[in-house]
MARZA-332575 format. One record per atom (N, C-alpha, C, CB): x, y negated, z. Coordinates in steps of 0.1 Angstrom, whole numbers, plus 5000, padded with zeros to 4 digits. Glycine has a CB too. Layout:
REM MARZA-332575
XYZ/...
REM end
This chain:
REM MARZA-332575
752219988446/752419858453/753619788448/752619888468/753419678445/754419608437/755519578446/753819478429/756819528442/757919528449/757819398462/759219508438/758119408471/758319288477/759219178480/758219308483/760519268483/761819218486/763119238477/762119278497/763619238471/765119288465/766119238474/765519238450/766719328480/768519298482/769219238475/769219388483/769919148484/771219098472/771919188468/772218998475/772319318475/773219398467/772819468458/773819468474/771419418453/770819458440/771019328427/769119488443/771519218428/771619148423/772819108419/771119108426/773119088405/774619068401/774918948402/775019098390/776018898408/776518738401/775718698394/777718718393/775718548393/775118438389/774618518376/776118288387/773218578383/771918618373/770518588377/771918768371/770718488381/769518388384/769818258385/768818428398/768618188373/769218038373/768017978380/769517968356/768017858377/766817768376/765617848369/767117628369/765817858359/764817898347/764218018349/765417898334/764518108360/764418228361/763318198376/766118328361/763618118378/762218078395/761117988385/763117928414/760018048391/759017968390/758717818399/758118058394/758517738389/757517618399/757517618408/756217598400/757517548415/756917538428/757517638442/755517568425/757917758438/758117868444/759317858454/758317978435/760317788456/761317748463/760517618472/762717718453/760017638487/759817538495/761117508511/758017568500/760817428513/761817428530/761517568541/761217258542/759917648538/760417748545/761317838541/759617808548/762017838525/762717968521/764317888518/761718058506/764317778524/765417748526/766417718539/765417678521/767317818538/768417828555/768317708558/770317868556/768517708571/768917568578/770117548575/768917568592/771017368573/772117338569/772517418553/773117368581/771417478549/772317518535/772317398524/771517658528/771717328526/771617228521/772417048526/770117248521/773617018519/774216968527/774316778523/775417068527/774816678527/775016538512/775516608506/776016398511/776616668506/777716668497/776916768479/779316768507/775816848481/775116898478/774316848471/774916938485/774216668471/773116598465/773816488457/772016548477/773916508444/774616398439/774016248442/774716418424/775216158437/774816008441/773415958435/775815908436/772815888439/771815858436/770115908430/772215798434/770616028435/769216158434/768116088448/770116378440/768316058455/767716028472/767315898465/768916018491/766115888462/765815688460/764315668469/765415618438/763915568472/762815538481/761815658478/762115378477/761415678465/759815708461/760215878469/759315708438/761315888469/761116058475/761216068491/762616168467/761215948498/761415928514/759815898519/762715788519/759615968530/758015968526/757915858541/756916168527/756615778538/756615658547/757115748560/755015568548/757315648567/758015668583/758715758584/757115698595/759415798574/760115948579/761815868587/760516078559/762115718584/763515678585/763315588599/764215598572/762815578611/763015488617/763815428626/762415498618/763815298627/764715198632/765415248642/764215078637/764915368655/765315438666/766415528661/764015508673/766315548652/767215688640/768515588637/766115738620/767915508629/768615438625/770115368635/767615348622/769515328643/770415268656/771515328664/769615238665/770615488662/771715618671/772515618657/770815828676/772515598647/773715678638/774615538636/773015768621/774215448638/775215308639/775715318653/774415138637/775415338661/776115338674/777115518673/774715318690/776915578668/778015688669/779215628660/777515868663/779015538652/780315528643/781115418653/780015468625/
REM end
């Protein structure tokens, strides 16, 4: 039976890059909540074509202008 899991305390320091994951294989279920943060996303990576219709609306919009 082939392996399933590895521990990180099987893994050394930065010995897995990009190039070392397959395609596709990293989705939002295998990523922590908040691990992903802005500060995390350089400037102008986020542009329309990747915001999927209705995902921003005006109701959203309004709560985060009224907290500032």
């Amino acid at each position: 039976m082939a392996l399933q899991k590895i521990s990180t305390d099987l893994i050394s320091a930065n010995t897995i890059a990009t190039g070392n994951i397959a395609d596709n294989s990293v989705d939002a279920t295998k990523i922590a909540q908040n691990s992903i943060l802005s500060r995390h996303i350089d400037d102008d990576q986020v542009t329309g074509d990747h915001i999927a219709n209705n995902a921003i609306l005006i109701e959203k919009i309004e709560r985060i202008i009224k907290a500032f």
